[in-house]
Each structure stands twice: as structure tokens, then as C-alpha cells.
LODRENTOR-181661 format. One record per residue: residue in three letters; z, x, y of N, C-alpha, C in turn. Coordinates in steps of 0.1 Angstrom, whole numbers, plus 5000, padded with zeros to 4 digits. Example, Ala and Ser with C-alpha at 12.3 -4.5 7.8 and 13.67 -1.06 7.14 Angstrom:
2
ALA507851324943507851234955507851324967/SER507151284978507151374989507951295000/
END
This chain:
513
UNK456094223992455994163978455694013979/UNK455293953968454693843967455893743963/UNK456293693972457893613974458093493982/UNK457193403975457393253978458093173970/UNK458693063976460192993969459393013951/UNK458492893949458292873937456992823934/UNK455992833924454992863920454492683918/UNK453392653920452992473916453392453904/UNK453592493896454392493881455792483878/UNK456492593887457892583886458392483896/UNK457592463908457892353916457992223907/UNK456692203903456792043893457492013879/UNK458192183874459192153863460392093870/UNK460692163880461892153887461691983894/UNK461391953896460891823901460891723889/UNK460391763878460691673864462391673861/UNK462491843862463991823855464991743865/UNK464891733880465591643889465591533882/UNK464991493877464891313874465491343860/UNK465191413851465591373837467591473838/UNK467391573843468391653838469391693851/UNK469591663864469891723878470791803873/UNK471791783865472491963865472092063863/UNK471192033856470592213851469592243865/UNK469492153874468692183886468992353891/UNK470192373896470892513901470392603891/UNK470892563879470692713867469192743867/UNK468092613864466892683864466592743877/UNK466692663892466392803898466892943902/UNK468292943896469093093896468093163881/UNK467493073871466893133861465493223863/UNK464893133879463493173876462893323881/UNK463793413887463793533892463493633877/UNK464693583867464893623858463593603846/UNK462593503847461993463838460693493841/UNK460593523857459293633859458893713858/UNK460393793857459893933852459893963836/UNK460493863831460593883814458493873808/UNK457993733818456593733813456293853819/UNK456293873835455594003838456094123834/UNK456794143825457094253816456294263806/UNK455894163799454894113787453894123787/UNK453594103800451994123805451694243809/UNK452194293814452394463821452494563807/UNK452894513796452794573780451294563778/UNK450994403780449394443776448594463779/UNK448394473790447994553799447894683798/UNK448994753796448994913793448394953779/UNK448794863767448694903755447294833751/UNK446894733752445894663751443894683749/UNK443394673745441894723747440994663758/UNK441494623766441194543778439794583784/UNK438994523781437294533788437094583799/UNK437994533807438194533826438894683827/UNK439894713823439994843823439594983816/UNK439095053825438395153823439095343821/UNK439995343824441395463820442695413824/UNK443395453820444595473820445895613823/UNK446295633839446495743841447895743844/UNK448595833834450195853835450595933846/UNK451495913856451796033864452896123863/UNK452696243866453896333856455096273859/UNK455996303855457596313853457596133857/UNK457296073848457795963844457395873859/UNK456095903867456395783880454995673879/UNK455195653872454895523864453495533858/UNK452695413853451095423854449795363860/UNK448695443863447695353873446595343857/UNK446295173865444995173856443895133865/UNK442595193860441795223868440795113867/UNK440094973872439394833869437594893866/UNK437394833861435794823861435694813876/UNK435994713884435594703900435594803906/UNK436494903901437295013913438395013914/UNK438894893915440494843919441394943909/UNK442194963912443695013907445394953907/UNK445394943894446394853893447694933890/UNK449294923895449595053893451294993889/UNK451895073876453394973876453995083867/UNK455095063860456295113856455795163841/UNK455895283837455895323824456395203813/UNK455195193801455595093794456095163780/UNK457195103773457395163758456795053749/UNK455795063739454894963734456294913726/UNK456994943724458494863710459694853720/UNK459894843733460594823743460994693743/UNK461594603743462494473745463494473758/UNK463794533757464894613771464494573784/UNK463294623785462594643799462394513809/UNK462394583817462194443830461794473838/UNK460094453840459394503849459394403865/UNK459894443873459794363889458794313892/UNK458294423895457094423900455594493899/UNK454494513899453394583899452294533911/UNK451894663913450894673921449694723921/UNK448194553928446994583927446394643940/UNK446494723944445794803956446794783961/UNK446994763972448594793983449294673981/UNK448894553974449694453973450794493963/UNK451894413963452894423953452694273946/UNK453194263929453094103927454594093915/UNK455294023918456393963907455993873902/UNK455093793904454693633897453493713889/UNK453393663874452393733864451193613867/UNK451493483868450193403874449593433887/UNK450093483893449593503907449093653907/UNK449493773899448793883894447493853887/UNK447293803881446593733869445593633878/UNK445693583888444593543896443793603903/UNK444693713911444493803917443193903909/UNK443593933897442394073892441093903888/UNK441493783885439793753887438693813879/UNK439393863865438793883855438593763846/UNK436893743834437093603829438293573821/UNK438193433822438993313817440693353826/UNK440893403835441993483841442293333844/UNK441693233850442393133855443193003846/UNK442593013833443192973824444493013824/UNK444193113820445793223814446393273823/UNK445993243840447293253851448293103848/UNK447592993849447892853847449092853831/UNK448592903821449592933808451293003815/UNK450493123818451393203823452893163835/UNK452293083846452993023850453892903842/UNK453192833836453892733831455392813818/UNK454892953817455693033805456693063815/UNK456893103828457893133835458892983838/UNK458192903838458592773844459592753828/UNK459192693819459792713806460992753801/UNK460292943801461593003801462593013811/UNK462292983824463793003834464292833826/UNK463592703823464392613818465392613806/UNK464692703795465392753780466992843790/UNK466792913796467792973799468892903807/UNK468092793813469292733824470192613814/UNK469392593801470492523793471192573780/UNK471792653788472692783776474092723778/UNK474792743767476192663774476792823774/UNK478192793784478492943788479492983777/UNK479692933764480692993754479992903743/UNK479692943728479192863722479992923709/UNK480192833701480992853686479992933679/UNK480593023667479793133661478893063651/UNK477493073653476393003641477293013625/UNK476892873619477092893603475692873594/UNK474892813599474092793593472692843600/UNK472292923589470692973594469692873606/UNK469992763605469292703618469892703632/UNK471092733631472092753640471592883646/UNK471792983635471293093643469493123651/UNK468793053648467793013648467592963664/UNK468492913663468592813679468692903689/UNK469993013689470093113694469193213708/UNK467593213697466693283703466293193713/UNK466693243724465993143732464493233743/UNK464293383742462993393747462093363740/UNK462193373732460893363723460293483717/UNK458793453717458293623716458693713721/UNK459093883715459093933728458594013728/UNK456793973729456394083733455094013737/UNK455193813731453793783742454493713755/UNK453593733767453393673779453393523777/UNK452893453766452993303765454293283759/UNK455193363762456793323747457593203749/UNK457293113763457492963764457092893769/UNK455092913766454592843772453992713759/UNK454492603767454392483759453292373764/UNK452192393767451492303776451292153769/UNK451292043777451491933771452891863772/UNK453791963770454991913766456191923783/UNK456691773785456891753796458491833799/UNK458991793808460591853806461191763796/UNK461291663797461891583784461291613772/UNK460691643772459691683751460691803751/UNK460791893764461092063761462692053757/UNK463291943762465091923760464891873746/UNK464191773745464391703729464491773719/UNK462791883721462191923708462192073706/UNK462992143721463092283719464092343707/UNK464492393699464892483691466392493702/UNK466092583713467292663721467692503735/UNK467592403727468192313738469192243723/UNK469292263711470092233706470092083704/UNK469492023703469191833697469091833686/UNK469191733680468691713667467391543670/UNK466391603659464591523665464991473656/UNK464591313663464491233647462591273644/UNK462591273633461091273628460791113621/UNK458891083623458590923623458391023605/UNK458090873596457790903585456590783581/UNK455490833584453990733584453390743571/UNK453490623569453090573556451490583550/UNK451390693541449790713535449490643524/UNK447890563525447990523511447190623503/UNK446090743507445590773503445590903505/UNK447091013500446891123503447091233489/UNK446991343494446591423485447891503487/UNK448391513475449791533471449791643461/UNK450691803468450991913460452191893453/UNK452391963444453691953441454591843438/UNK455391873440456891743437456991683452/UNK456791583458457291493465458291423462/UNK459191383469460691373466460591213467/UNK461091103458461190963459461390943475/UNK462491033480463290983496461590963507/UNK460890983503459591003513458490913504/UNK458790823496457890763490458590553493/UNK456990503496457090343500456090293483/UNK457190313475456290203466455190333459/UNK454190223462452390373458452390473470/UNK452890463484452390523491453290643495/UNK452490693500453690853505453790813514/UNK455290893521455590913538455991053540/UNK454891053553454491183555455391213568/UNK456291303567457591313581456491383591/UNK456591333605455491323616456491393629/UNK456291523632456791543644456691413652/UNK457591353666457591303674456491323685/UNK456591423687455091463697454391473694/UNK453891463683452491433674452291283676/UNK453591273670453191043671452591023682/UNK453091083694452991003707451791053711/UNK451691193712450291243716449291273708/UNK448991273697447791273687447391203680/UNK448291133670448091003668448290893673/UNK449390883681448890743692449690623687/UNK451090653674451590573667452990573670/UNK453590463669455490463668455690533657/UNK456990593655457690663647457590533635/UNK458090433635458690373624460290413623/UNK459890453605461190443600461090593606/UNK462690673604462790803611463990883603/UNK463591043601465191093598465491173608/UNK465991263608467091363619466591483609/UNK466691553619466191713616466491803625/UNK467191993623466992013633466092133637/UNK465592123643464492223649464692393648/UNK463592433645463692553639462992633649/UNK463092803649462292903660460792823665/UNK459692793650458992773651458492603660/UNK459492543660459392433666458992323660/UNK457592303651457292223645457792213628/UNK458892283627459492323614460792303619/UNK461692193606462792123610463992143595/UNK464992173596465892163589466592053585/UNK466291983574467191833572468291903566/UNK469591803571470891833574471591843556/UNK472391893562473291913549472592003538/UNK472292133546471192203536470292183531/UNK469492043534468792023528466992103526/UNK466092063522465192173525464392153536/UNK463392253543462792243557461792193558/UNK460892123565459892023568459392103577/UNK458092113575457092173586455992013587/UNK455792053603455291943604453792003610/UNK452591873613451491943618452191893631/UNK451491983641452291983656450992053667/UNK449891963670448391993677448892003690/UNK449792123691449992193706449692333706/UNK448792363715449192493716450792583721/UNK451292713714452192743715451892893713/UNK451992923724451893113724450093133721/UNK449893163714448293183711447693043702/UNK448292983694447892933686448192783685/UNK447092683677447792523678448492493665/UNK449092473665450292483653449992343646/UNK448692313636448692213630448592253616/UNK448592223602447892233589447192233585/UNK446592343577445292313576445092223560/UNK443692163556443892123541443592243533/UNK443292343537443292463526444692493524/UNK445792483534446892523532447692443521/UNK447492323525448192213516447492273501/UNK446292243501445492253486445892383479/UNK446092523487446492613477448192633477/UNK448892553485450492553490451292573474/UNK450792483461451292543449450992623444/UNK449792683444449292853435449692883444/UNK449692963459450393083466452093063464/UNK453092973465453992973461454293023446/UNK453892963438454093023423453893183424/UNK452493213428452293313422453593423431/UNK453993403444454793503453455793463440/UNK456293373440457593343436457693513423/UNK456393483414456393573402456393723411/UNK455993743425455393913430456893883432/UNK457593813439458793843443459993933428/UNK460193843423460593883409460394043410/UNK459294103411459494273413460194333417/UNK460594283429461394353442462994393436/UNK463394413426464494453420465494353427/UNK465194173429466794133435466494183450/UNK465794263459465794263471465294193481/UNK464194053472463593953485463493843475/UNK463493753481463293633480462593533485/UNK461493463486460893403491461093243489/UNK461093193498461493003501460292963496/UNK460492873480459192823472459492713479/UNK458092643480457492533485457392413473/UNK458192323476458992243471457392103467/UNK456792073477455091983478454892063493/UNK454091923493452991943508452091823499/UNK451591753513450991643513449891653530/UNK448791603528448291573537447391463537/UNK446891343543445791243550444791283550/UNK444391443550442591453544442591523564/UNK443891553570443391603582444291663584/UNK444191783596445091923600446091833606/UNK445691693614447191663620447891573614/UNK447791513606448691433593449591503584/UNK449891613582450491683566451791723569/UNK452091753562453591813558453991903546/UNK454991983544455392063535456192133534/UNK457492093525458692093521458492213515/UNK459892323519459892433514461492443512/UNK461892553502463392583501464192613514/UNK465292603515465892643529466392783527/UNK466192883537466693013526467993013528/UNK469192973531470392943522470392913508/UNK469592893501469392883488469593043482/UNK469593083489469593273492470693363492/UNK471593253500472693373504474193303499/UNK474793363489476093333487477293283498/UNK476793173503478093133513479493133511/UNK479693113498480993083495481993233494/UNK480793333491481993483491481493553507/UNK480593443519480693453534479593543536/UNK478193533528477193593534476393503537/UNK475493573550474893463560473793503556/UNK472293433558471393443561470793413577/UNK470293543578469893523598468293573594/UNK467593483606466393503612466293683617/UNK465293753618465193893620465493853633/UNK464593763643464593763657465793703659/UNK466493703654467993663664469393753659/UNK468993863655469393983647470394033665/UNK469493993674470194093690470993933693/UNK471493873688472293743688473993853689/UNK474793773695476093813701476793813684/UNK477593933682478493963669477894013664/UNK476594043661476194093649475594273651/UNK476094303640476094453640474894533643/UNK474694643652473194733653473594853659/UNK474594853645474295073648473295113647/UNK473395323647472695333643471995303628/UNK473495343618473395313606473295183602/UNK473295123610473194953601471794933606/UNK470894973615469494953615468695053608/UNK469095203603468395223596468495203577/UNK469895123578469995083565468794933564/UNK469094873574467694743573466394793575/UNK466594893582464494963585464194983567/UNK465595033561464995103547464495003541/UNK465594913542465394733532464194693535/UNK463794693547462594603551461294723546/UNK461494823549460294923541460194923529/UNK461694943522461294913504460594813502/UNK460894743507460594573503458994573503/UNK458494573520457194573522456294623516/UNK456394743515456094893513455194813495/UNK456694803489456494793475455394643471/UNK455594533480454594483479453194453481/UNK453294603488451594583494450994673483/UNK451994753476451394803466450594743456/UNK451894643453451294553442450294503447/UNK449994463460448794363465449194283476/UNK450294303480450594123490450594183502/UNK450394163517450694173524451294073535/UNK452494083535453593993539453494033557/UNK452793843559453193883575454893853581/UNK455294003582456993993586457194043597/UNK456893923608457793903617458893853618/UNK459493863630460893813632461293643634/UNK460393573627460193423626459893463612/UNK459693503603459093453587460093553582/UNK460693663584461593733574462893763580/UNK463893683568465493643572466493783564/UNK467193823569467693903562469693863555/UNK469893843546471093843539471893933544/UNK473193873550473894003556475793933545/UNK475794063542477494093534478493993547/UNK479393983546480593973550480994053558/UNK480294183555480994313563479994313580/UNK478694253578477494233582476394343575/UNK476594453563475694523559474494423554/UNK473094473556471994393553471894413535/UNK471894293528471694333512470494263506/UNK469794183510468194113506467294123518/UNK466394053515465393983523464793863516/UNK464793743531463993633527463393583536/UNK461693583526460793543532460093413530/UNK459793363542459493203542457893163550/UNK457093083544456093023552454993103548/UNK454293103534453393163527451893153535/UNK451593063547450493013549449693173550/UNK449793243560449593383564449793483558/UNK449793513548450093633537448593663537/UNK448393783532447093843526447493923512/UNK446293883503446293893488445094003487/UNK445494073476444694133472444294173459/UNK443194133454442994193440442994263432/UNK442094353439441694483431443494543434/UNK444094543439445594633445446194553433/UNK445994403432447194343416446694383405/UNK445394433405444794443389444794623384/UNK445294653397445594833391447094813385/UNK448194693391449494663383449494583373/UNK448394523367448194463360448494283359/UNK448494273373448794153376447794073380/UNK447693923374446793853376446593793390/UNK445093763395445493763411445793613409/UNK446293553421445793373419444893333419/UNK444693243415443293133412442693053422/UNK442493123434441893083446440993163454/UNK440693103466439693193470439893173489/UNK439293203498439593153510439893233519/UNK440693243535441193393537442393453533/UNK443493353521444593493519443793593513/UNK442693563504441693653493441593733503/UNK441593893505440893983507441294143502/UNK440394253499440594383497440494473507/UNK440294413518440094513528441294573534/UNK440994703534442494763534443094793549/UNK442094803560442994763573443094633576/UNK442494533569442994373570444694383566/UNK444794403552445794443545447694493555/UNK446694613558447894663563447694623584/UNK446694583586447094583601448194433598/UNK448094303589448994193580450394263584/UNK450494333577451994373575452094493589/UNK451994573589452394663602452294603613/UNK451194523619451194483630452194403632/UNK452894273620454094213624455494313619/UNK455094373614456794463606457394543617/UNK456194603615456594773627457194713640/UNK456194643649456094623661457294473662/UNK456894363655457694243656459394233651/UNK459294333640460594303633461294443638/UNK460794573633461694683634461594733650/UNK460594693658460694743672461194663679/UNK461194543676461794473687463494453683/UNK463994473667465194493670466194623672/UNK465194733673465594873675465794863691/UNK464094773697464694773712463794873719/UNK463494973714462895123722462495223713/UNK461095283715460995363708461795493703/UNK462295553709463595653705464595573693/UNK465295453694466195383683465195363673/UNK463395333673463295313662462895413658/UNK462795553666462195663657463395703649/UNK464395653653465495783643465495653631/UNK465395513632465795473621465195483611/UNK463795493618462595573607462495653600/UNK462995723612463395923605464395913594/UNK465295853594466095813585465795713572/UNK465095643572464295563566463795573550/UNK462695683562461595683552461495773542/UNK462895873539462995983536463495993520/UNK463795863518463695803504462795743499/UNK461495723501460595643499459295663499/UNK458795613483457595693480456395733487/UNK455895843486454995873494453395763490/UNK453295653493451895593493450795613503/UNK449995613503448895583511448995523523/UNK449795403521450495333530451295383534/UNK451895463534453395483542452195623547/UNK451695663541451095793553450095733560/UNK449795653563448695563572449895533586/UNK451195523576452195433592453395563597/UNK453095683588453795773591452695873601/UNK451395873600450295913608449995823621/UNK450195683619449595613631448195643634/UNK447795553647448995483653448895383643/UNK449995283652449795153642449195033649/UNK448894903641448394813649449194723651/UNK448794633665449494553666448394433671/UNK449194293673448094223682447794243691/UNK446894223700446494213711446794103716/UNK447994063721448193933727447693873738/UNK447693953749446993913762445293933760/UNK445094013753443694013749443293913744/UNK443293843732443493703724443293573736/UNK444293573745444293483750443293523762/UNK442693613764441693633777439693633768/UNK440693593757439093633747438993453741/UNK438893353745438593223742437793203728/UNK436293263734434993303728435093333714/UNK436393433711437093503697437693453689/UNK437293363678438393333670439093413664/UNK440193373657441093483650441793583658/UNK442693683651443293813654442093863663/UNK442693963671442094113677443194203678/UNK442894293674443994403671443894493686/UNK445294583683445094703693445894783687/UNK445794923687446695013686447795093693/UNK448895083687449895183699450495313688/UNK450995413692451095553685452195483678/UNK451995603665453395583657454595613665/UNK455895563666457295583667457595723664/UNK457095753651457495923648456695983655/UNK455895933668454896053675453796183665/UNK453796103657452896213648450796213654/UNK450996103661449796083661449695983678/UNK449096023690449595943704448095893704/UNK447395873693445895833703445895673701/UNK444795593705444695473701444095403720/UNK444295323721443595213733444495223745/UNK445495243744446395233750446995383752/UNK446795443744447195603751446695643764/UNK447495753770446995753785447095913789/UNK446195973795445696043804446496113816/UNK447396183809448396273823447496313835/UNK448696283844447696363856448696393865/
END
């Protein structure tokens, strides 16, 4: 096996953290065993499930002794049975021709497929990361009270891309400051515009006189603009990172933040700012349908400088949501496998129902809600039974017309990409993050989320849409694909079989032998 101390990446994290942090020295390297096989589990998913150019079949061997995939070259790549809704898993090791590899960078150089040396270089830096997120866990922590608390919690990240803490740019000290699961509170700079273009209500506390002040991630100041903070407030850091909680309940600040993080650079766009009041209003009115079962965090302004990396925009905090005072919480979906909190059987297929009513009923009307386990919070009782949903961060929704004008609902008054009718755009929106992001990864395995399904869906109307996700398969991203496809902007999908096994075909199905 491929078992050298540590990788040029985890060598020079560990080398940073000596100087900034020496205690956590021990934990991250007892971490990094642990953090290579979390990516190369990740990767070994997309790999199997994936539409991958380089591979040419995919061959299961009976009774469960794992799968070979067969290269365009010839080569054969060969590793452990994957479950596409698996969280659980922990793959060691796999093997390309007689070699064995644990390091997913050093696999990933090895096959020498395009742009592979980019995305070995990511990949490493994602092990390096996450063995650090993990080595600064404290070993007993008081029980979260407030939604950003719980928030913090998540410390892998994605789980289901190979990049889930890869931060490039960001040093060991940026990753202690500005990480979510290192528990700081950021001060944010607040840079003074004289000439910006202003949604909504801007709050006096962010105003100099005529000018706005636009609250400025810190790693922005330093690395894209090139400016001191100034004046500053405290904030604390949310899953997404560049989205910050001001204290005392106050409401959340998303900031532009020109890093890449997992697939994408997490800045603003000005279409976002410019439609940020019509797509809020109008959800705010789709929401109102949902009989009291969701809620969505209206966007309070948004302001931007006329560029993706200057803007900001103030949204509700969804505590605004949940009755604290008779002790109902609001939690993030992805921190749902967080220590205390309930996942029977019956308590996950009481939330698969919630999260299907909910969805289900809005895509009717027209919306398709991207709900993953970062944008949809669920309201839990006192008892912990799940009783709403709240959804946050309108940027990524898809709209649709002709679907609001059969309900009689007027569409918004915009145009751009939430606008579309296309109906696998529609639903790969919503399934690709629901199915796979929210209800599989906190079922855990396909078996837990077939029964919650099974259980589920057995109240609930028969649409078009529900026989599309009760047929399969369903879609998901293509995450390692995405990032091995530079050339591609936007999404690329892949498909893995429905959960209810009604239907096993799709890119990733495989070929007994």
C-alpha cells in the first residue's frame, strides 16, 4: 500500500500549524489517517456513480466483492462496493492494477487523466484541511442553542464531494479564524461606498452619512481587494463560510468571498443583488401556500459596488422561525447526525414526509427549491419531532411559469437563470439536492432511506413529479466530474437508481459478473 508519513500538502499544513497552533500538532496527525479515507471515500463514489469519459464499464463481482472499473487505457481500477446515499462508509483503500492507493491525490495522479493534476493538488489540500477541522474539536462541548451553534457543529463538510475542505488560498491561520467548525467569532471590515446600488431596506447601522457600508469578509479585504478592514463588527460564521450571523439574533450577512470552496467561487453576483427584492417577495407570497409548513428567510437589502466582489445581503435569521420560548430549535438539515438529536426510524420518516410535502407542493406551483443540507433548516418541537421547514438563500431556486400560471399565480417580473420551464432543469434543482443531499445523507444508506420513503410517500399525491422520483433514477451532481471538466461551466448531472429500486439503470449502474 501507498504509505508514506505525509503528502507535500499535509507536510506544509502541519508545518504552518507548528508555528501558529503547536497543540493541535498531535491531533492533526492522529487526524490525517482518518481524513484520507473520508475524501477517498468521496472520490471512490464518483468514480463508481459518475459519467466519467475515462471509464468505459463498470463490473460488480457477485456476492458483494467489490467493483472493477474498466479505463479507456486498459487499466483497471478496482475498490469496495459503493452505496450512492452512503455517508457511513470508509473506503481504505483502492486499487489501480496491482498497486493499492489510500492517498486520493496520489490515486488521482496516478490514473493521469485530463486536468487530474489540478484536482490531485485540490484533493490533497482537502485531506490536509479536514484532518485540521477535526484536530480542533474540543473533547466535551455544551449543547448548541442557537442555529449557528449548531451550524458549527458540521465539521466534514460535504458529504459526498471529495473537495468538502478544500480551501485553497486560505492559510492555517485564515482556516482557525474563518472556519465555521474552529468556532471564532470574524470581525467583518465595513468599506465605505459612495456609489452603490441599493435593494431593499439598508439598515442606518451600515450607513456613513450619503454613503453605504458594505460588511467585507476579512479574506476578501486582504486578498482581493487589497484594503484594511477599517471600522469592523463581529460575526459568527456560518456552514457556508462566507455567511455570518450578527450576535444577539441579529440578521445574517452574506458576504462576497472570491475563493474557491468545493466546486465553486463564492462571490455575488449583480443579477443576484438586482433581483434579491422580487425573488424574496415573490417566495415570501409561494411560501404562504405551504399551509404554515415552510418558511423562507426574506431578505431584508443587498447592496453592491457594481462588482461580484464588493456586495452584501442581509437576510432574516431563521430563528425568526422557531418558537424559542416554548424550546423549539431550529437546526441546519446537515447537522441533523449532530450528537442528541433524534433519527429513528419514525422520526426520519416523519421529516422525509415534511420535506416531500413541502417540496413536492412547491414545484407544483412552479418553484424549485435547491434543498440541500446547507439552505433547508428544519423546526424541531421540544420533543425533537420535526414541525416546519426553513428555507434560506434564494440565489439558486428555479422558477417557473407556465407551472405558476396553471395555479394562477403571477410569475415575477424578471428574467435571467432562476426563469426557466424546463422540466428536467426543474426537477434535477430540487432532487438532485433533496433526495441525495438532504434525505440520503441523513438516512445514511440506502436501505434507511428506502423504508422512510416507503413510508413517506404513501400519503402523498400522486404528481408527475413524484412518479419521475418514485421511477428514477434520480439525479445528482456530478461532483468529481465538475471539477475534472474545467472547460464546463455550470452543473453536470449524473444519475444513480431510485432508493425504492424501482428502476437500477442510469451512468453509474453496473454489470454483474
Amino acid at each position: 500500500m501507498d504509505r508514506h508519513p505525509m503528502s507535500d500538502a499535509e507536510a506544509a499544513l502541519g508545518a504552518e500549524l507548528g508555528a501558529v497552533r503547536p497543540d493541535l500538532t498531535p491531533p492533526y496527525a492522529t487526524a490525517l489517517p482518518g481524513a484520507r479515507a473520508a475524501v477517498l471515500s468521496r472520490l471512490w463514489r464518483g468514480f463508481v456513480h459518475e459519467p466519467l469519459p475515462w471509464v468505459v464499464r463498470r463490473e460488480a463481482a457477485a456476492g458483494g466483492g467489490g467493483i472493477t472499473l474498466r479505463l479507456a487505457d486498459g487499466r483497471r481500477l478496482h475498490g469496495p462496493p459503493v452505496d450512492p446515499y452512503g455517508t457511513d462508509e470508509q473506503v481504505g483503500e483502492v486499487w489501480l492494477e496491482e498497486r493499492s492507493y489510500d492517498r486520493p491525490a496520489r490515486l488521482m495522479s496516478a490514473l493521469a487523466v485530463p486536468h487530474s493534476a489540478a484536482f490531485a493538488a485540490e484533493l490533497d489540500h482537502s485531506v490536509a484541511s479536514l484532518a485540521l477541522s477535526r484536530a480542533d474539536q474540543p473533547t466535551a462541548a455544551a449543547s448548541p442553542v442557537t442555529s449557528w451553534e449548531w451550524e458549527q457543529l458540521v465539521v466534514d463538510g460535504h458529504p459526498f464531494h471529495p473537495n468538502c475542505r478544500s480551501r485553497p488560498g486560505f492559510s492555517v491561520g485564515d482556516q482557525l479564524a474563518y472556519g465555521p467548525e474552529h468556532r471564532q467569532v470574524v470581525r467583518l471590515g465595513l468599506a465605505p461606498v459612495d456609489d452603490a446600488l441599493v435593494v431593499g431596506e439598508w439598515p442606518e447601522r451600515f450607513r456613513d452619512g450619503g454613503r453605504v457600508l458594505v460588511p467585507v469578509h476579512p479574506w476578501q479585504a486582504a486578498h482581493v481587494l487589497k484594503c484594511p478592514l477599517g471600522e469592523v463588527i463581529e460575526a459568527h460564521p456560518l456552514m457556508s463560510l462566507r455567511t455570518l450571523a450578527l450576535p444577539d439574533g441579529g440578521p445574517h450577512v452574506k458576504t462576497a468571498l472570491s475563493a474557491r470552496l468545493t466546486s465553486s467561487v463564492r462571490d455575488i453576483s449583480v443579477y443576484s443583488i438586482e433581483t434579491s427584492a422580487i425573488v424574496s417577495d415573490f417566495m415570501a407570497e409561494v411560501a404562504a401556500r405551504s399551509d404554515g409548513l415552510l418558511h423562507v428567510t426574506r431578505t431584508l437589502g443587498a447592496v453592491t459596488a457594481g462588482s461580484p466582489d464588493l456586495a452584501a445581503v442581509l437576510r432574516e435569521s431563521p430563528e425568526t422561525y422557531a418558537d424559542t420560548a416554548t424550546g423549539e430549535r431550529v437546526v441546519p438539515v446537515a447537522a441533523l447526525g449532530a450528537t442528541g438529536l433524534p433519527r429513528s426510524a419514525s422520526w426520519l420518516a416523519d421529516f422525509t414526509r415534511l420535506a416531500l410535502t413541502v417540496c413536492l407542493r412547491l414545484l407544483d406551483l412552479g418553484v424549485a427549491l435547491e434543498a440541500h443540507g446547507q439552505n433547508l433548516l428544519v423546526v424541531l418541537a421540544p420533543s425533537g419531532a420535526p414541525r416546519r421547514l426553513v428555507y434560506r438563500d434564494l440565489a439558486d431556486i428555479r422558477v417557473s411559469p407556465a407551472r405558476l400560471a396553471r395555479h394562477g399565480i403571477p410569475a415575477p417580473a424578471m428574467s435571467g437563470r432562476i426563469i426557466t420551464d424546463d422540466e428536467t432543469t426543474l426537477r434535477r434543482k430540487l432532487f438532485g439536492a433533496l433526495i441525495t443531499g438532504t434525505l440520503g445523507a441523513t438516512a445514511g444508506s440506502t436501505p434507511v432511506l428506502r423504508e422512510a420513503l416507503s413510508t413517506a410517500v404513501r400519503d402523498l399525491p400522486r404528481t408527475a413529479d413524484l412518479g419521475t422520483l418514485l421511477e428514477g433514477p434520480v439525479p445528482t451532481k456530478a461532483l468529481t466530474l465538475m471539477r475534472l471538466s474545467p472547460e464546463r461551466p455550470g452543473d453536470i448531472w449524473a444519475e444513480v437508481a431510485s432508493p425504492l429500486g424501482r428502476n437500477q439503470e442510469g451512468p453509474g449502474a453496473l454489470s454483474a459478473r
